[in-house]
VEXDREN-2710 file (C-alpha; in Angstrom, 1 decimal):
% VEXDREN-2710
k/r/px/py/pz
1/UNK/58.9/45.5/255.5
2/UNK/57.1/43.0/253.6
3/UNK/55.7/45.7/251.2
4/UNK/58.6/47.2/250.5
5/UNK/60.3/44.1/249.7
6/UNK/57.3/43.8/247.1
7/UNK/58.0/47.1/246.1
8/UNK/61.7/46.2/244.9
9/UNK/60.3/43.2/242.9
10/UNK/57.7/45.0/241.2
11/UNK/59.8/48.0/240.5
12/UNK/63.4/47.2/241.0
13/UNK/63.2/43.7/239.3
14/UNK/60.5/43.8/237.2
15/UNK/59.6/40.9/238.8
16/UNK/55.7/41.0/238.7
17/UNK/55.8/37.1/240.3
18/UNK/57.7/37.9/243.4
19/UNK/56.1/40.9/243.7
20/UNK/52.8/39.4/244.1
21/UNK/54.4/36.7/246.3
22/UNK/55.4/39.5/249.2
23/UNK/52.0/41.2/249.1
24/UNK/50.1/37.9/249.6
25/UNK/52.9/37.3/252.6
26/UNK/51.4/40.5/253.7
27/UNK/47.7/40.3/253.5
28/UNK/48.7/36.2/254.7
29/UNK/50.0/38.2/258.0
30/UNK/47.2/40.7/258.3
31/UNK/44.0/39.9/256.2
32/UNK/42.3/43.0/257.1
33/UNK/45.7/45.6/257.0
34/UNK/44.6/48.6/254.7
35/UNK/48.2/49.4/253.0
36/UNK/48.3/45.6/251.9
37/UNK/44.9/45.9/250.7
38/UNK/45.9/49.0/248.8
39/UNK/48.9/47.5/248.1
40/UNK/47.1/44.4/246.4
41/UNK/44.4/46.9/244.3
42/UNK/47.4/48.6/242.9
43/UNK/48.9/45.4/241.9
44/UNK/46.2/44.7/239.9
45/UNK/45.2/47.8/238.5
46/UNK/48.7/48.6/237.3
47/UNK/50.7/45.7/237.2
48/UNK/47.7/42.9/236.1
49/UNK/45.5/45.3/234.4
50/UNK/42.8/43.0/235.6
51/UNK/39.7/45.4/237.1
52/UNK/37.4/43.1/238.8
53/UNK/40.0/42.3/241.5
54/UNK/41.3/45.6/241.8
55/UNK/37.9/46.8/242.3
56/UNK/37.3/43.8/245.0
57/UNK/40.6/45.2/246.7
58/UNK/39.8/48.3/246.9
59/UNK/36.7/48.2/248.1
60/UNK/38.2/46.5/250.8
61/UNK/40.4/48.6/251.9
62/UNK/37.8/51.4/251.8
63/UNK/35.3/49.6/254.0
64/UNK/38.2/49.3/256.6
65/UNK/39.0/53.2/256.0
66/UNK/35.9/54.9/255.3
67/UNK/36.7/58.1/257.2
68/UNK/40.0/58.5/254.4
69/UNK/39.5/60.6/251.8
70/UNK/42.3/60.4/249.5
71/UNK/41.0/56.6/249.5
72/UNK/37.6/57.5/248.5
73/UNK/39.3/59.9/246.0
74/UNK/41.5/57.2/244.6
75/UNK/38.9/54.5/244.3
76/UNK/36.5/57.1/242.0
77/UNK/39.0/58.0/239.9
78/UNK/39.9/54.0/239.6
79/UNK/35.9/53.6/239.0
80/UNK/36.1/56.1/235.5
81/UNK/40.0/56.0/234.8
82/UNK/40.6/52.2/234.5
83/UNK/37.3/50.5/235.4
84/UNK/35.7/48.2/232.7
85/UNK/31.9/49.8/232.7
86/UNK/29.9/47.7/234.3
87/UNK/25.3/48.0/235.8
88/UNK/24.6/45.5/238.0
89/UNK/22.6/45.8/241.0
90/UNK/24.1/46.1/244.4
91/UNK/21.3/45.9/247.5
92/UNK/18.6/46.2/245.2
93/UNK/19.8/49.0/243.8
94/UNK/21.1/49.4/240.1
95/UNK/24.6/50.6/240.5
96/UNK/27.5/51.3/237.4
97/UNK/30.9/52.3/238.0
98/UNK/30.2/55.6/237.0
99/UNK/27.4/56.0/240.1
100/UNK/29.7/54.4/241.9
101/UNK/32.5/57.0/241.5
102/UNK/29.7/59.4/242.4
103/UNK/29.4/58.3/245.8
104/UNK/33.2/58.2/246.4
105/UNK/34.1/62.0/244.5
106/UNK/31.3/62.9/247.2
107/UNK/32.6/60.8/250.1
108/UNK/35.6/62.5/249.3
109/UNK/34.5/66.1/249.1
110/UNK/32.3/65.6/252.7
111/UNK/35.5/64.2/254.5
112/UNK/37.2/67.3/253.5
113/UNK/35.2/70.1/252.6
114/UNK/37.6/72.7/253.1
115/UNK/39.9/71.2/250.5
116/UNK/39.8/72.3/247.0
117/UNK/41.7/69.6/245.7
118/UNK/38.5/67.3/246.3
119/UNK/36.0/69.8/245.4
120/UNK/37.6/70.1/242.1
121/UNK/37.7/66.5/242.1
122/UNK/34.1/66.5/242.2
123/UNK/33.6/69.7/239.7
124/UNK/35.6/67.9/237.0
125/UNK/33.7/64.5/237.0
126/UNK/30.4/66.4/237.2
127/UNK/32.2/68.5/234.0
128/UNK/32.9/64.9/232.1
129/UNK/29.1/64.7/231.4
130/UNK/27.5/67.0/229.1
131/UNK/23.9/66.6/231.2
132/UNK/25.9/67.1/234.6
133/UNK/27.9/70.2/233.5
134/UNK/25.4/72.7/235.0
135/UNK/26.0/70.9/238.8
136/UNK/29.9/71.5/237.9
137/UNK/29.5/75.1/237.9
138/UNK/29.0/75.7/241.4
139/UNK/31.3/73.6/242.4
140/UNK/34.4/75.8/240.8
141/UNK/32.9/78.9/242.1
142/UNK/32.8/77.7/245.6
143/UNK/36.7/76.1/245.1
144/UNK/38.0/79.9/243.6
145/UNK/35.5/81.4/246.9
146/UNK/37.9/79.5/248.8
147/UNK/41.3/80.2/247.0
148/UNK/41.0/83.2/244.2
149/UNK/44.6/83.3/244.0
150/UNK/45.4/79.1/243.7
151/UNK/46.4/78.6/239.8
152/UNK/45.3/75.2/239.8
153/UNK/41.7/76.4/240.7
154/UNK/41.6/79.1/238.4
155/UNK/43.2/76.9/235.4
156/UNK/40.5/74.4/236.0
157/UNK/37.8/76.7/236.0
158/UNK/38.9/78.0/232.7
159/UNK/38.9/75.2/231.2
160/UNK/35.5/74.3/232.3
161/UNK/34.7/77.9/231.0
162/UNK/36.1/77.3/227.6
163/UNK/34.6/73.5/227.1
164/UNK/31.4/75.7/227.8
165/UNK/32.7/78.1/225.0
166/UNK/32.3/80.9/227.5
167/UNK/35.7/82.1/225.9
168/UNK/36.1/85.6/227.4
169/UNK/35.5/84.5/230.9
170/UNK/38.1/81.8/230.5
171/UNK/40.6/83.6/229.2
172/UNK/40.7/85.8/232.1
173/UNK/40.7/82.5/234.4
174/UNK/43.9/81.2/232.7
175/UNK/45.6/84.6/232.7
176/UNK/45.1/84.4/236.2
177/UNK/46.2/81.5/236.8
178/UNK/49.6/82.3/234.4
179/UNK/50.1/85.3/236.9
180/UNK/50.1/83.3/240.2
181/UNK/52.0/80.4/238.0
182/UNK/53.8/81.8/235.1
183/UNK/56.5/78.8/234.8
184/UNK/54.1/75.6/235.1
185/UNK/54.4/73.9/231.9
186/UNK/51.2/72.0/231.4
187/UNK/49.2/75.5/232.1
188/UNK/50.9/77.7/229.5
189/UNK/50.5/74.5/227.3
190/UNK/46.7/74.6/228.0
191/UNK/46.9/78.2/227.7
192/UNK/48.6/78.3/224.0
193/UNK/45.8/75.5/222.8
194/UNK/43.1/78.0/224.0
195/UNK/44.7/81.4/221.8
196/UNK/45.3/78.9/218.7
197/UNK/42.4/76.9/218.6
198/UNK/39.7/79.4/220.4
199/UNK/41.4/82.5/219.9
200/UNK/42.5/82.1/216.6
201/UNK/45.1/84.3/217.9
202/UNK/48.5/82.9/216.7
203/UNK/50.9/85.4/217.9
204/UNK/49.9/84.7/221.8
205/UNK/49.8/81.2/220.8
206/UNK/53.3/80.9/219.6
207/UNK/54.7/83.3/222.6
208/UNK/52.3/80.4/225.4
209/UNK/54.2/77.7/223.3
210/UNK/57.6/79.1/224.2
211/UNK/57.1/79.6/227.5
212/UNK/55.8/76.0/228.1
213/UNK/58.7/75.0/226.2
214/UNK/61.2/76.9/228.2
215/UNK/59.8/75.6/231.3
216/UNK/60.1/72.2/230.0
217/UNK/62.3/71.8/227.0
218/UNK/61.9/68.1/226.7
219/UNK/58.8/67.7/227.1
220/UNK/57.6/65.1/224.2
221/UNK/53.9/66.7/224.6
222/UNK/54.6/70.0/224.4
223/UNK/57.4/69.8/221.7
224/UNK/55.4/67.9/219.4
225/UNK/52.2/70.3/220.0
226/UNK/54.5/73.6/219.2
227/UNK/55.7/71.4/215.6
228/UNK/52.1/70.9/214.4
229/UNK/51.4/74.5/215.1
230/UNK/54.2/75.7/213.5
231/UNK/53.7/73.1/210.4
232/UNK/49.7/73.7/210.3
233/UNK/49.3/77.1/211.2
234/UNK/52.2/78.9/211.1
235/UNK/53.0/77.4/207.5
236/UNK/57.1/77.0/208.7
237/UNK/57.6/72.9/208.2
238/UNK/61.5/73.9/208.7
239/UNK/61.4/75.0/212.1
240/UNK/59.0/72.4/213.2
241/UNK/61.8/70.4/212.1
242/UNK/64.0/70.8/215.9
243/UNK/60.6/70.2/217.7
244/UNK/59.3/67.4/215.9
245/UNK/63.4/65.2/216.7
246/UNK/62.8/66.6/220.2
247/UNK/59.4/65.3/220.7
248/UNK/60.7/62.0/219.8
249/UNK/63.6/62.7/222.2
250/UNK/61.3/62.6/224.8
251/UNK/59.0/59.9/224.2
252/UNK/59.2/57.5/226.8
253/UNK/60.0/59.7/229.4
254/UNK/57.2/59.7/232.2
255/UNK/54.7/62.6/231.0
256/UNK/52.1/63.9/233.2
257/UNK/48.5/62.4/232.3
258/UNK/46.6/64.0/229.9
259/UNK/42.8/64.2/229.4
260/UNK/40.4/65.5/226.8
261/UNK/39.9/68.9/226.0
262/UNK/37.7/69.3/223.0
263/UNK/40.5/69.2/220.4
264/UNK/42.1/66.5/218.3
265/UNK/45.1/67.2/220.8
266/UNK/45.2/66.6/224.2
267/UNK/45.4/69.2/226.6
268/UNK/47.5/68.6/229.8
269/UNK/45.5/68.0/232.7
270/UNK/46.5/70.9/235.6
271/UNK/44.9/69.4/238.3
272/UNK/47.3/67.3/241.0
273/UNK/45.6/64.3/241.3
274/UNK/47.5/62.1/243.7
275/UNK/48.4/58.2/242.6
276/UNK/48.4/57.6/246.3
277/UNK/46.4/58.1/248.8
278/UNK/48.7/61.0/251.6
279/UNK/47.9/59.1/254.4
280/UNK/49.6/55.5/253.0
281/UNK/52.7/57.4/251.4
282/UNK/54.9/54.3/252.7
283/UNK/56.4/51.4/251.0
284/UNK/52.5/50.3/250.2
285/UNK/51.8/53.3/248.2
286/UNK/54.1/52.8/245.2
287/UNK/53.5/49.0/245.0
288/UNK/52.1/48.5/241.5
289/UNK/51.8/52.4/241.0
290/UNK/52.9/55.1/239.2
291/UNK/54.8/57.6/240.1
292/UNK/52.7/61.1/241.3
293/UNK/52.9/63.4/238.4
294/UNK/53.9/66.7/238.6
295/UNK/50.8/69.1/239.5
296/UNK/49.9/72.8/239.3
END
């Protein structure tokens, strides 16, 4: 009750203060309660931006939960999402946030080894380092082992195969995944990046662009992506026109994260990584947080 009166502060009222005032009441109440712990790590990550006590708090909460995996899993991607870099050494051992996330991706992974959603978890921090890239590989073949048919494995293995610039194999992986998800927007958005930029293939391109943009017409990303590749590639500045005003339309609508994909434009993550951990999906979980984006 006390959490979700924080809750309505820190997102009903804006009112970062209060907010802070009812999740102290809480942790005041129960020092040691994981979902005001979480509660309080949130606060800071999102609402204070301030990473050494978010990092304290959640590390708290995970020594109190250490059998949770969605807590492992949110702490790593904390550790190389937000998380200033940082070496210092922890029992005699030198430790970064980076070896740090490590342990929990793997903590993670062990806790639930039957679930794809960590393995790719796992797969795609391995795939975020050039020298680790070759320990990702196994990773998505044992995740697509388990679920050949699950787009989000197959569009994350693609994309892994194409940051490898093993371009044939991945575009088999994403017309794969298009078949067993042919309206998720972020994936034929991924999908028309990899026949313009890769492919070099403009008339696929332009038919992946429409799709996405049928599946989500207002989406700022994906608008404004189909504009430059009309203007740039396509030559036709007047039809960018409509998708260039609805682009800006869209802006500050919540958009699903993005993350890197070897082009000057970002390519739409289609992994579901979860904001929250399942198991504190309460009042606690949304204190301080964003909103779980839309996955596939």
């Amino acid at each position: 009750c006390i959490l979700g009166f924080a809750k309505f502060q820190l997102q009903g009222r804006k009112n970062i203060a209060m907010g802070e005032h009812y999740i102290q009441m809480a942790l005041k109440k129960e020092a040691t309660s994981i979902e005001a712990l979480l509660a309080y790590a949130r606060f800071w990550r999102y609402n204070k931006v301030h990473t050494p006590k978010a990092l304290e708090y959640y590390e708290a909460a995970v020594d109190r939960a250490r059998d949770d995996a969605h807590l492992h899993l949110e702490l790593a991607e904390f550790l190389t999402d937000n998380c200033q870099p940082f070496r210092e050494v922890r029992a005699g051992t030198i430790t970064t946030n980076i070896s740090l996330a490590e342990y929990h991706f793997v903590s993670a992974m062990e806790l639930n080894p039957q679930d794809t959603h960590f393995i790719l978890s796992l797969a795609n921090f391995l795939a975020s380092q050039k020298s680790r890239r070759k320990e990702a590989r196994p990773l998505y073949q044992q995740a697509l082992g388990m679920a050949p048919d699950d787009s989000d494995v197959l569009a994350a293995y693609a994309t892994f195969l194409e940051d490898m610039k093993e371009f044939d194999e991945a575009e088999q992986m994403y017309l794969r995944a298009v078949r067993h998800a042919p309206k998720e927007a972020n994936l034929l958005y991924n999908v028309a990046l990899f026949f313009e930029e890769r492919r070099k293939d403009y008339e696929q391109a332009d038919d992946f662009y429409l799709r996405a943009l049928e599946a989500s017409p207002t989406d700022s990303t994906i608008n404004e992506g189909y504009a430059d590749f009309l203007t740039k590639k396509m030559k036709n500045r007047k039809a960018a026109v409509q998708y260039y005003a609805a682009a800006e339309a869209g802006k500050g609508v919540d958009q699903p994260r993005q993350r890197s994909g070897g082009s000057d434009r970002s390519r739409r993550d289609p992994i579901d990584i979860e904001d929250g951990a399942s198991r504190h999906d309460d009042d606690a979980s949304s204190v301080g947080g964003r909103s779980a984006r839309s996955g596939s």
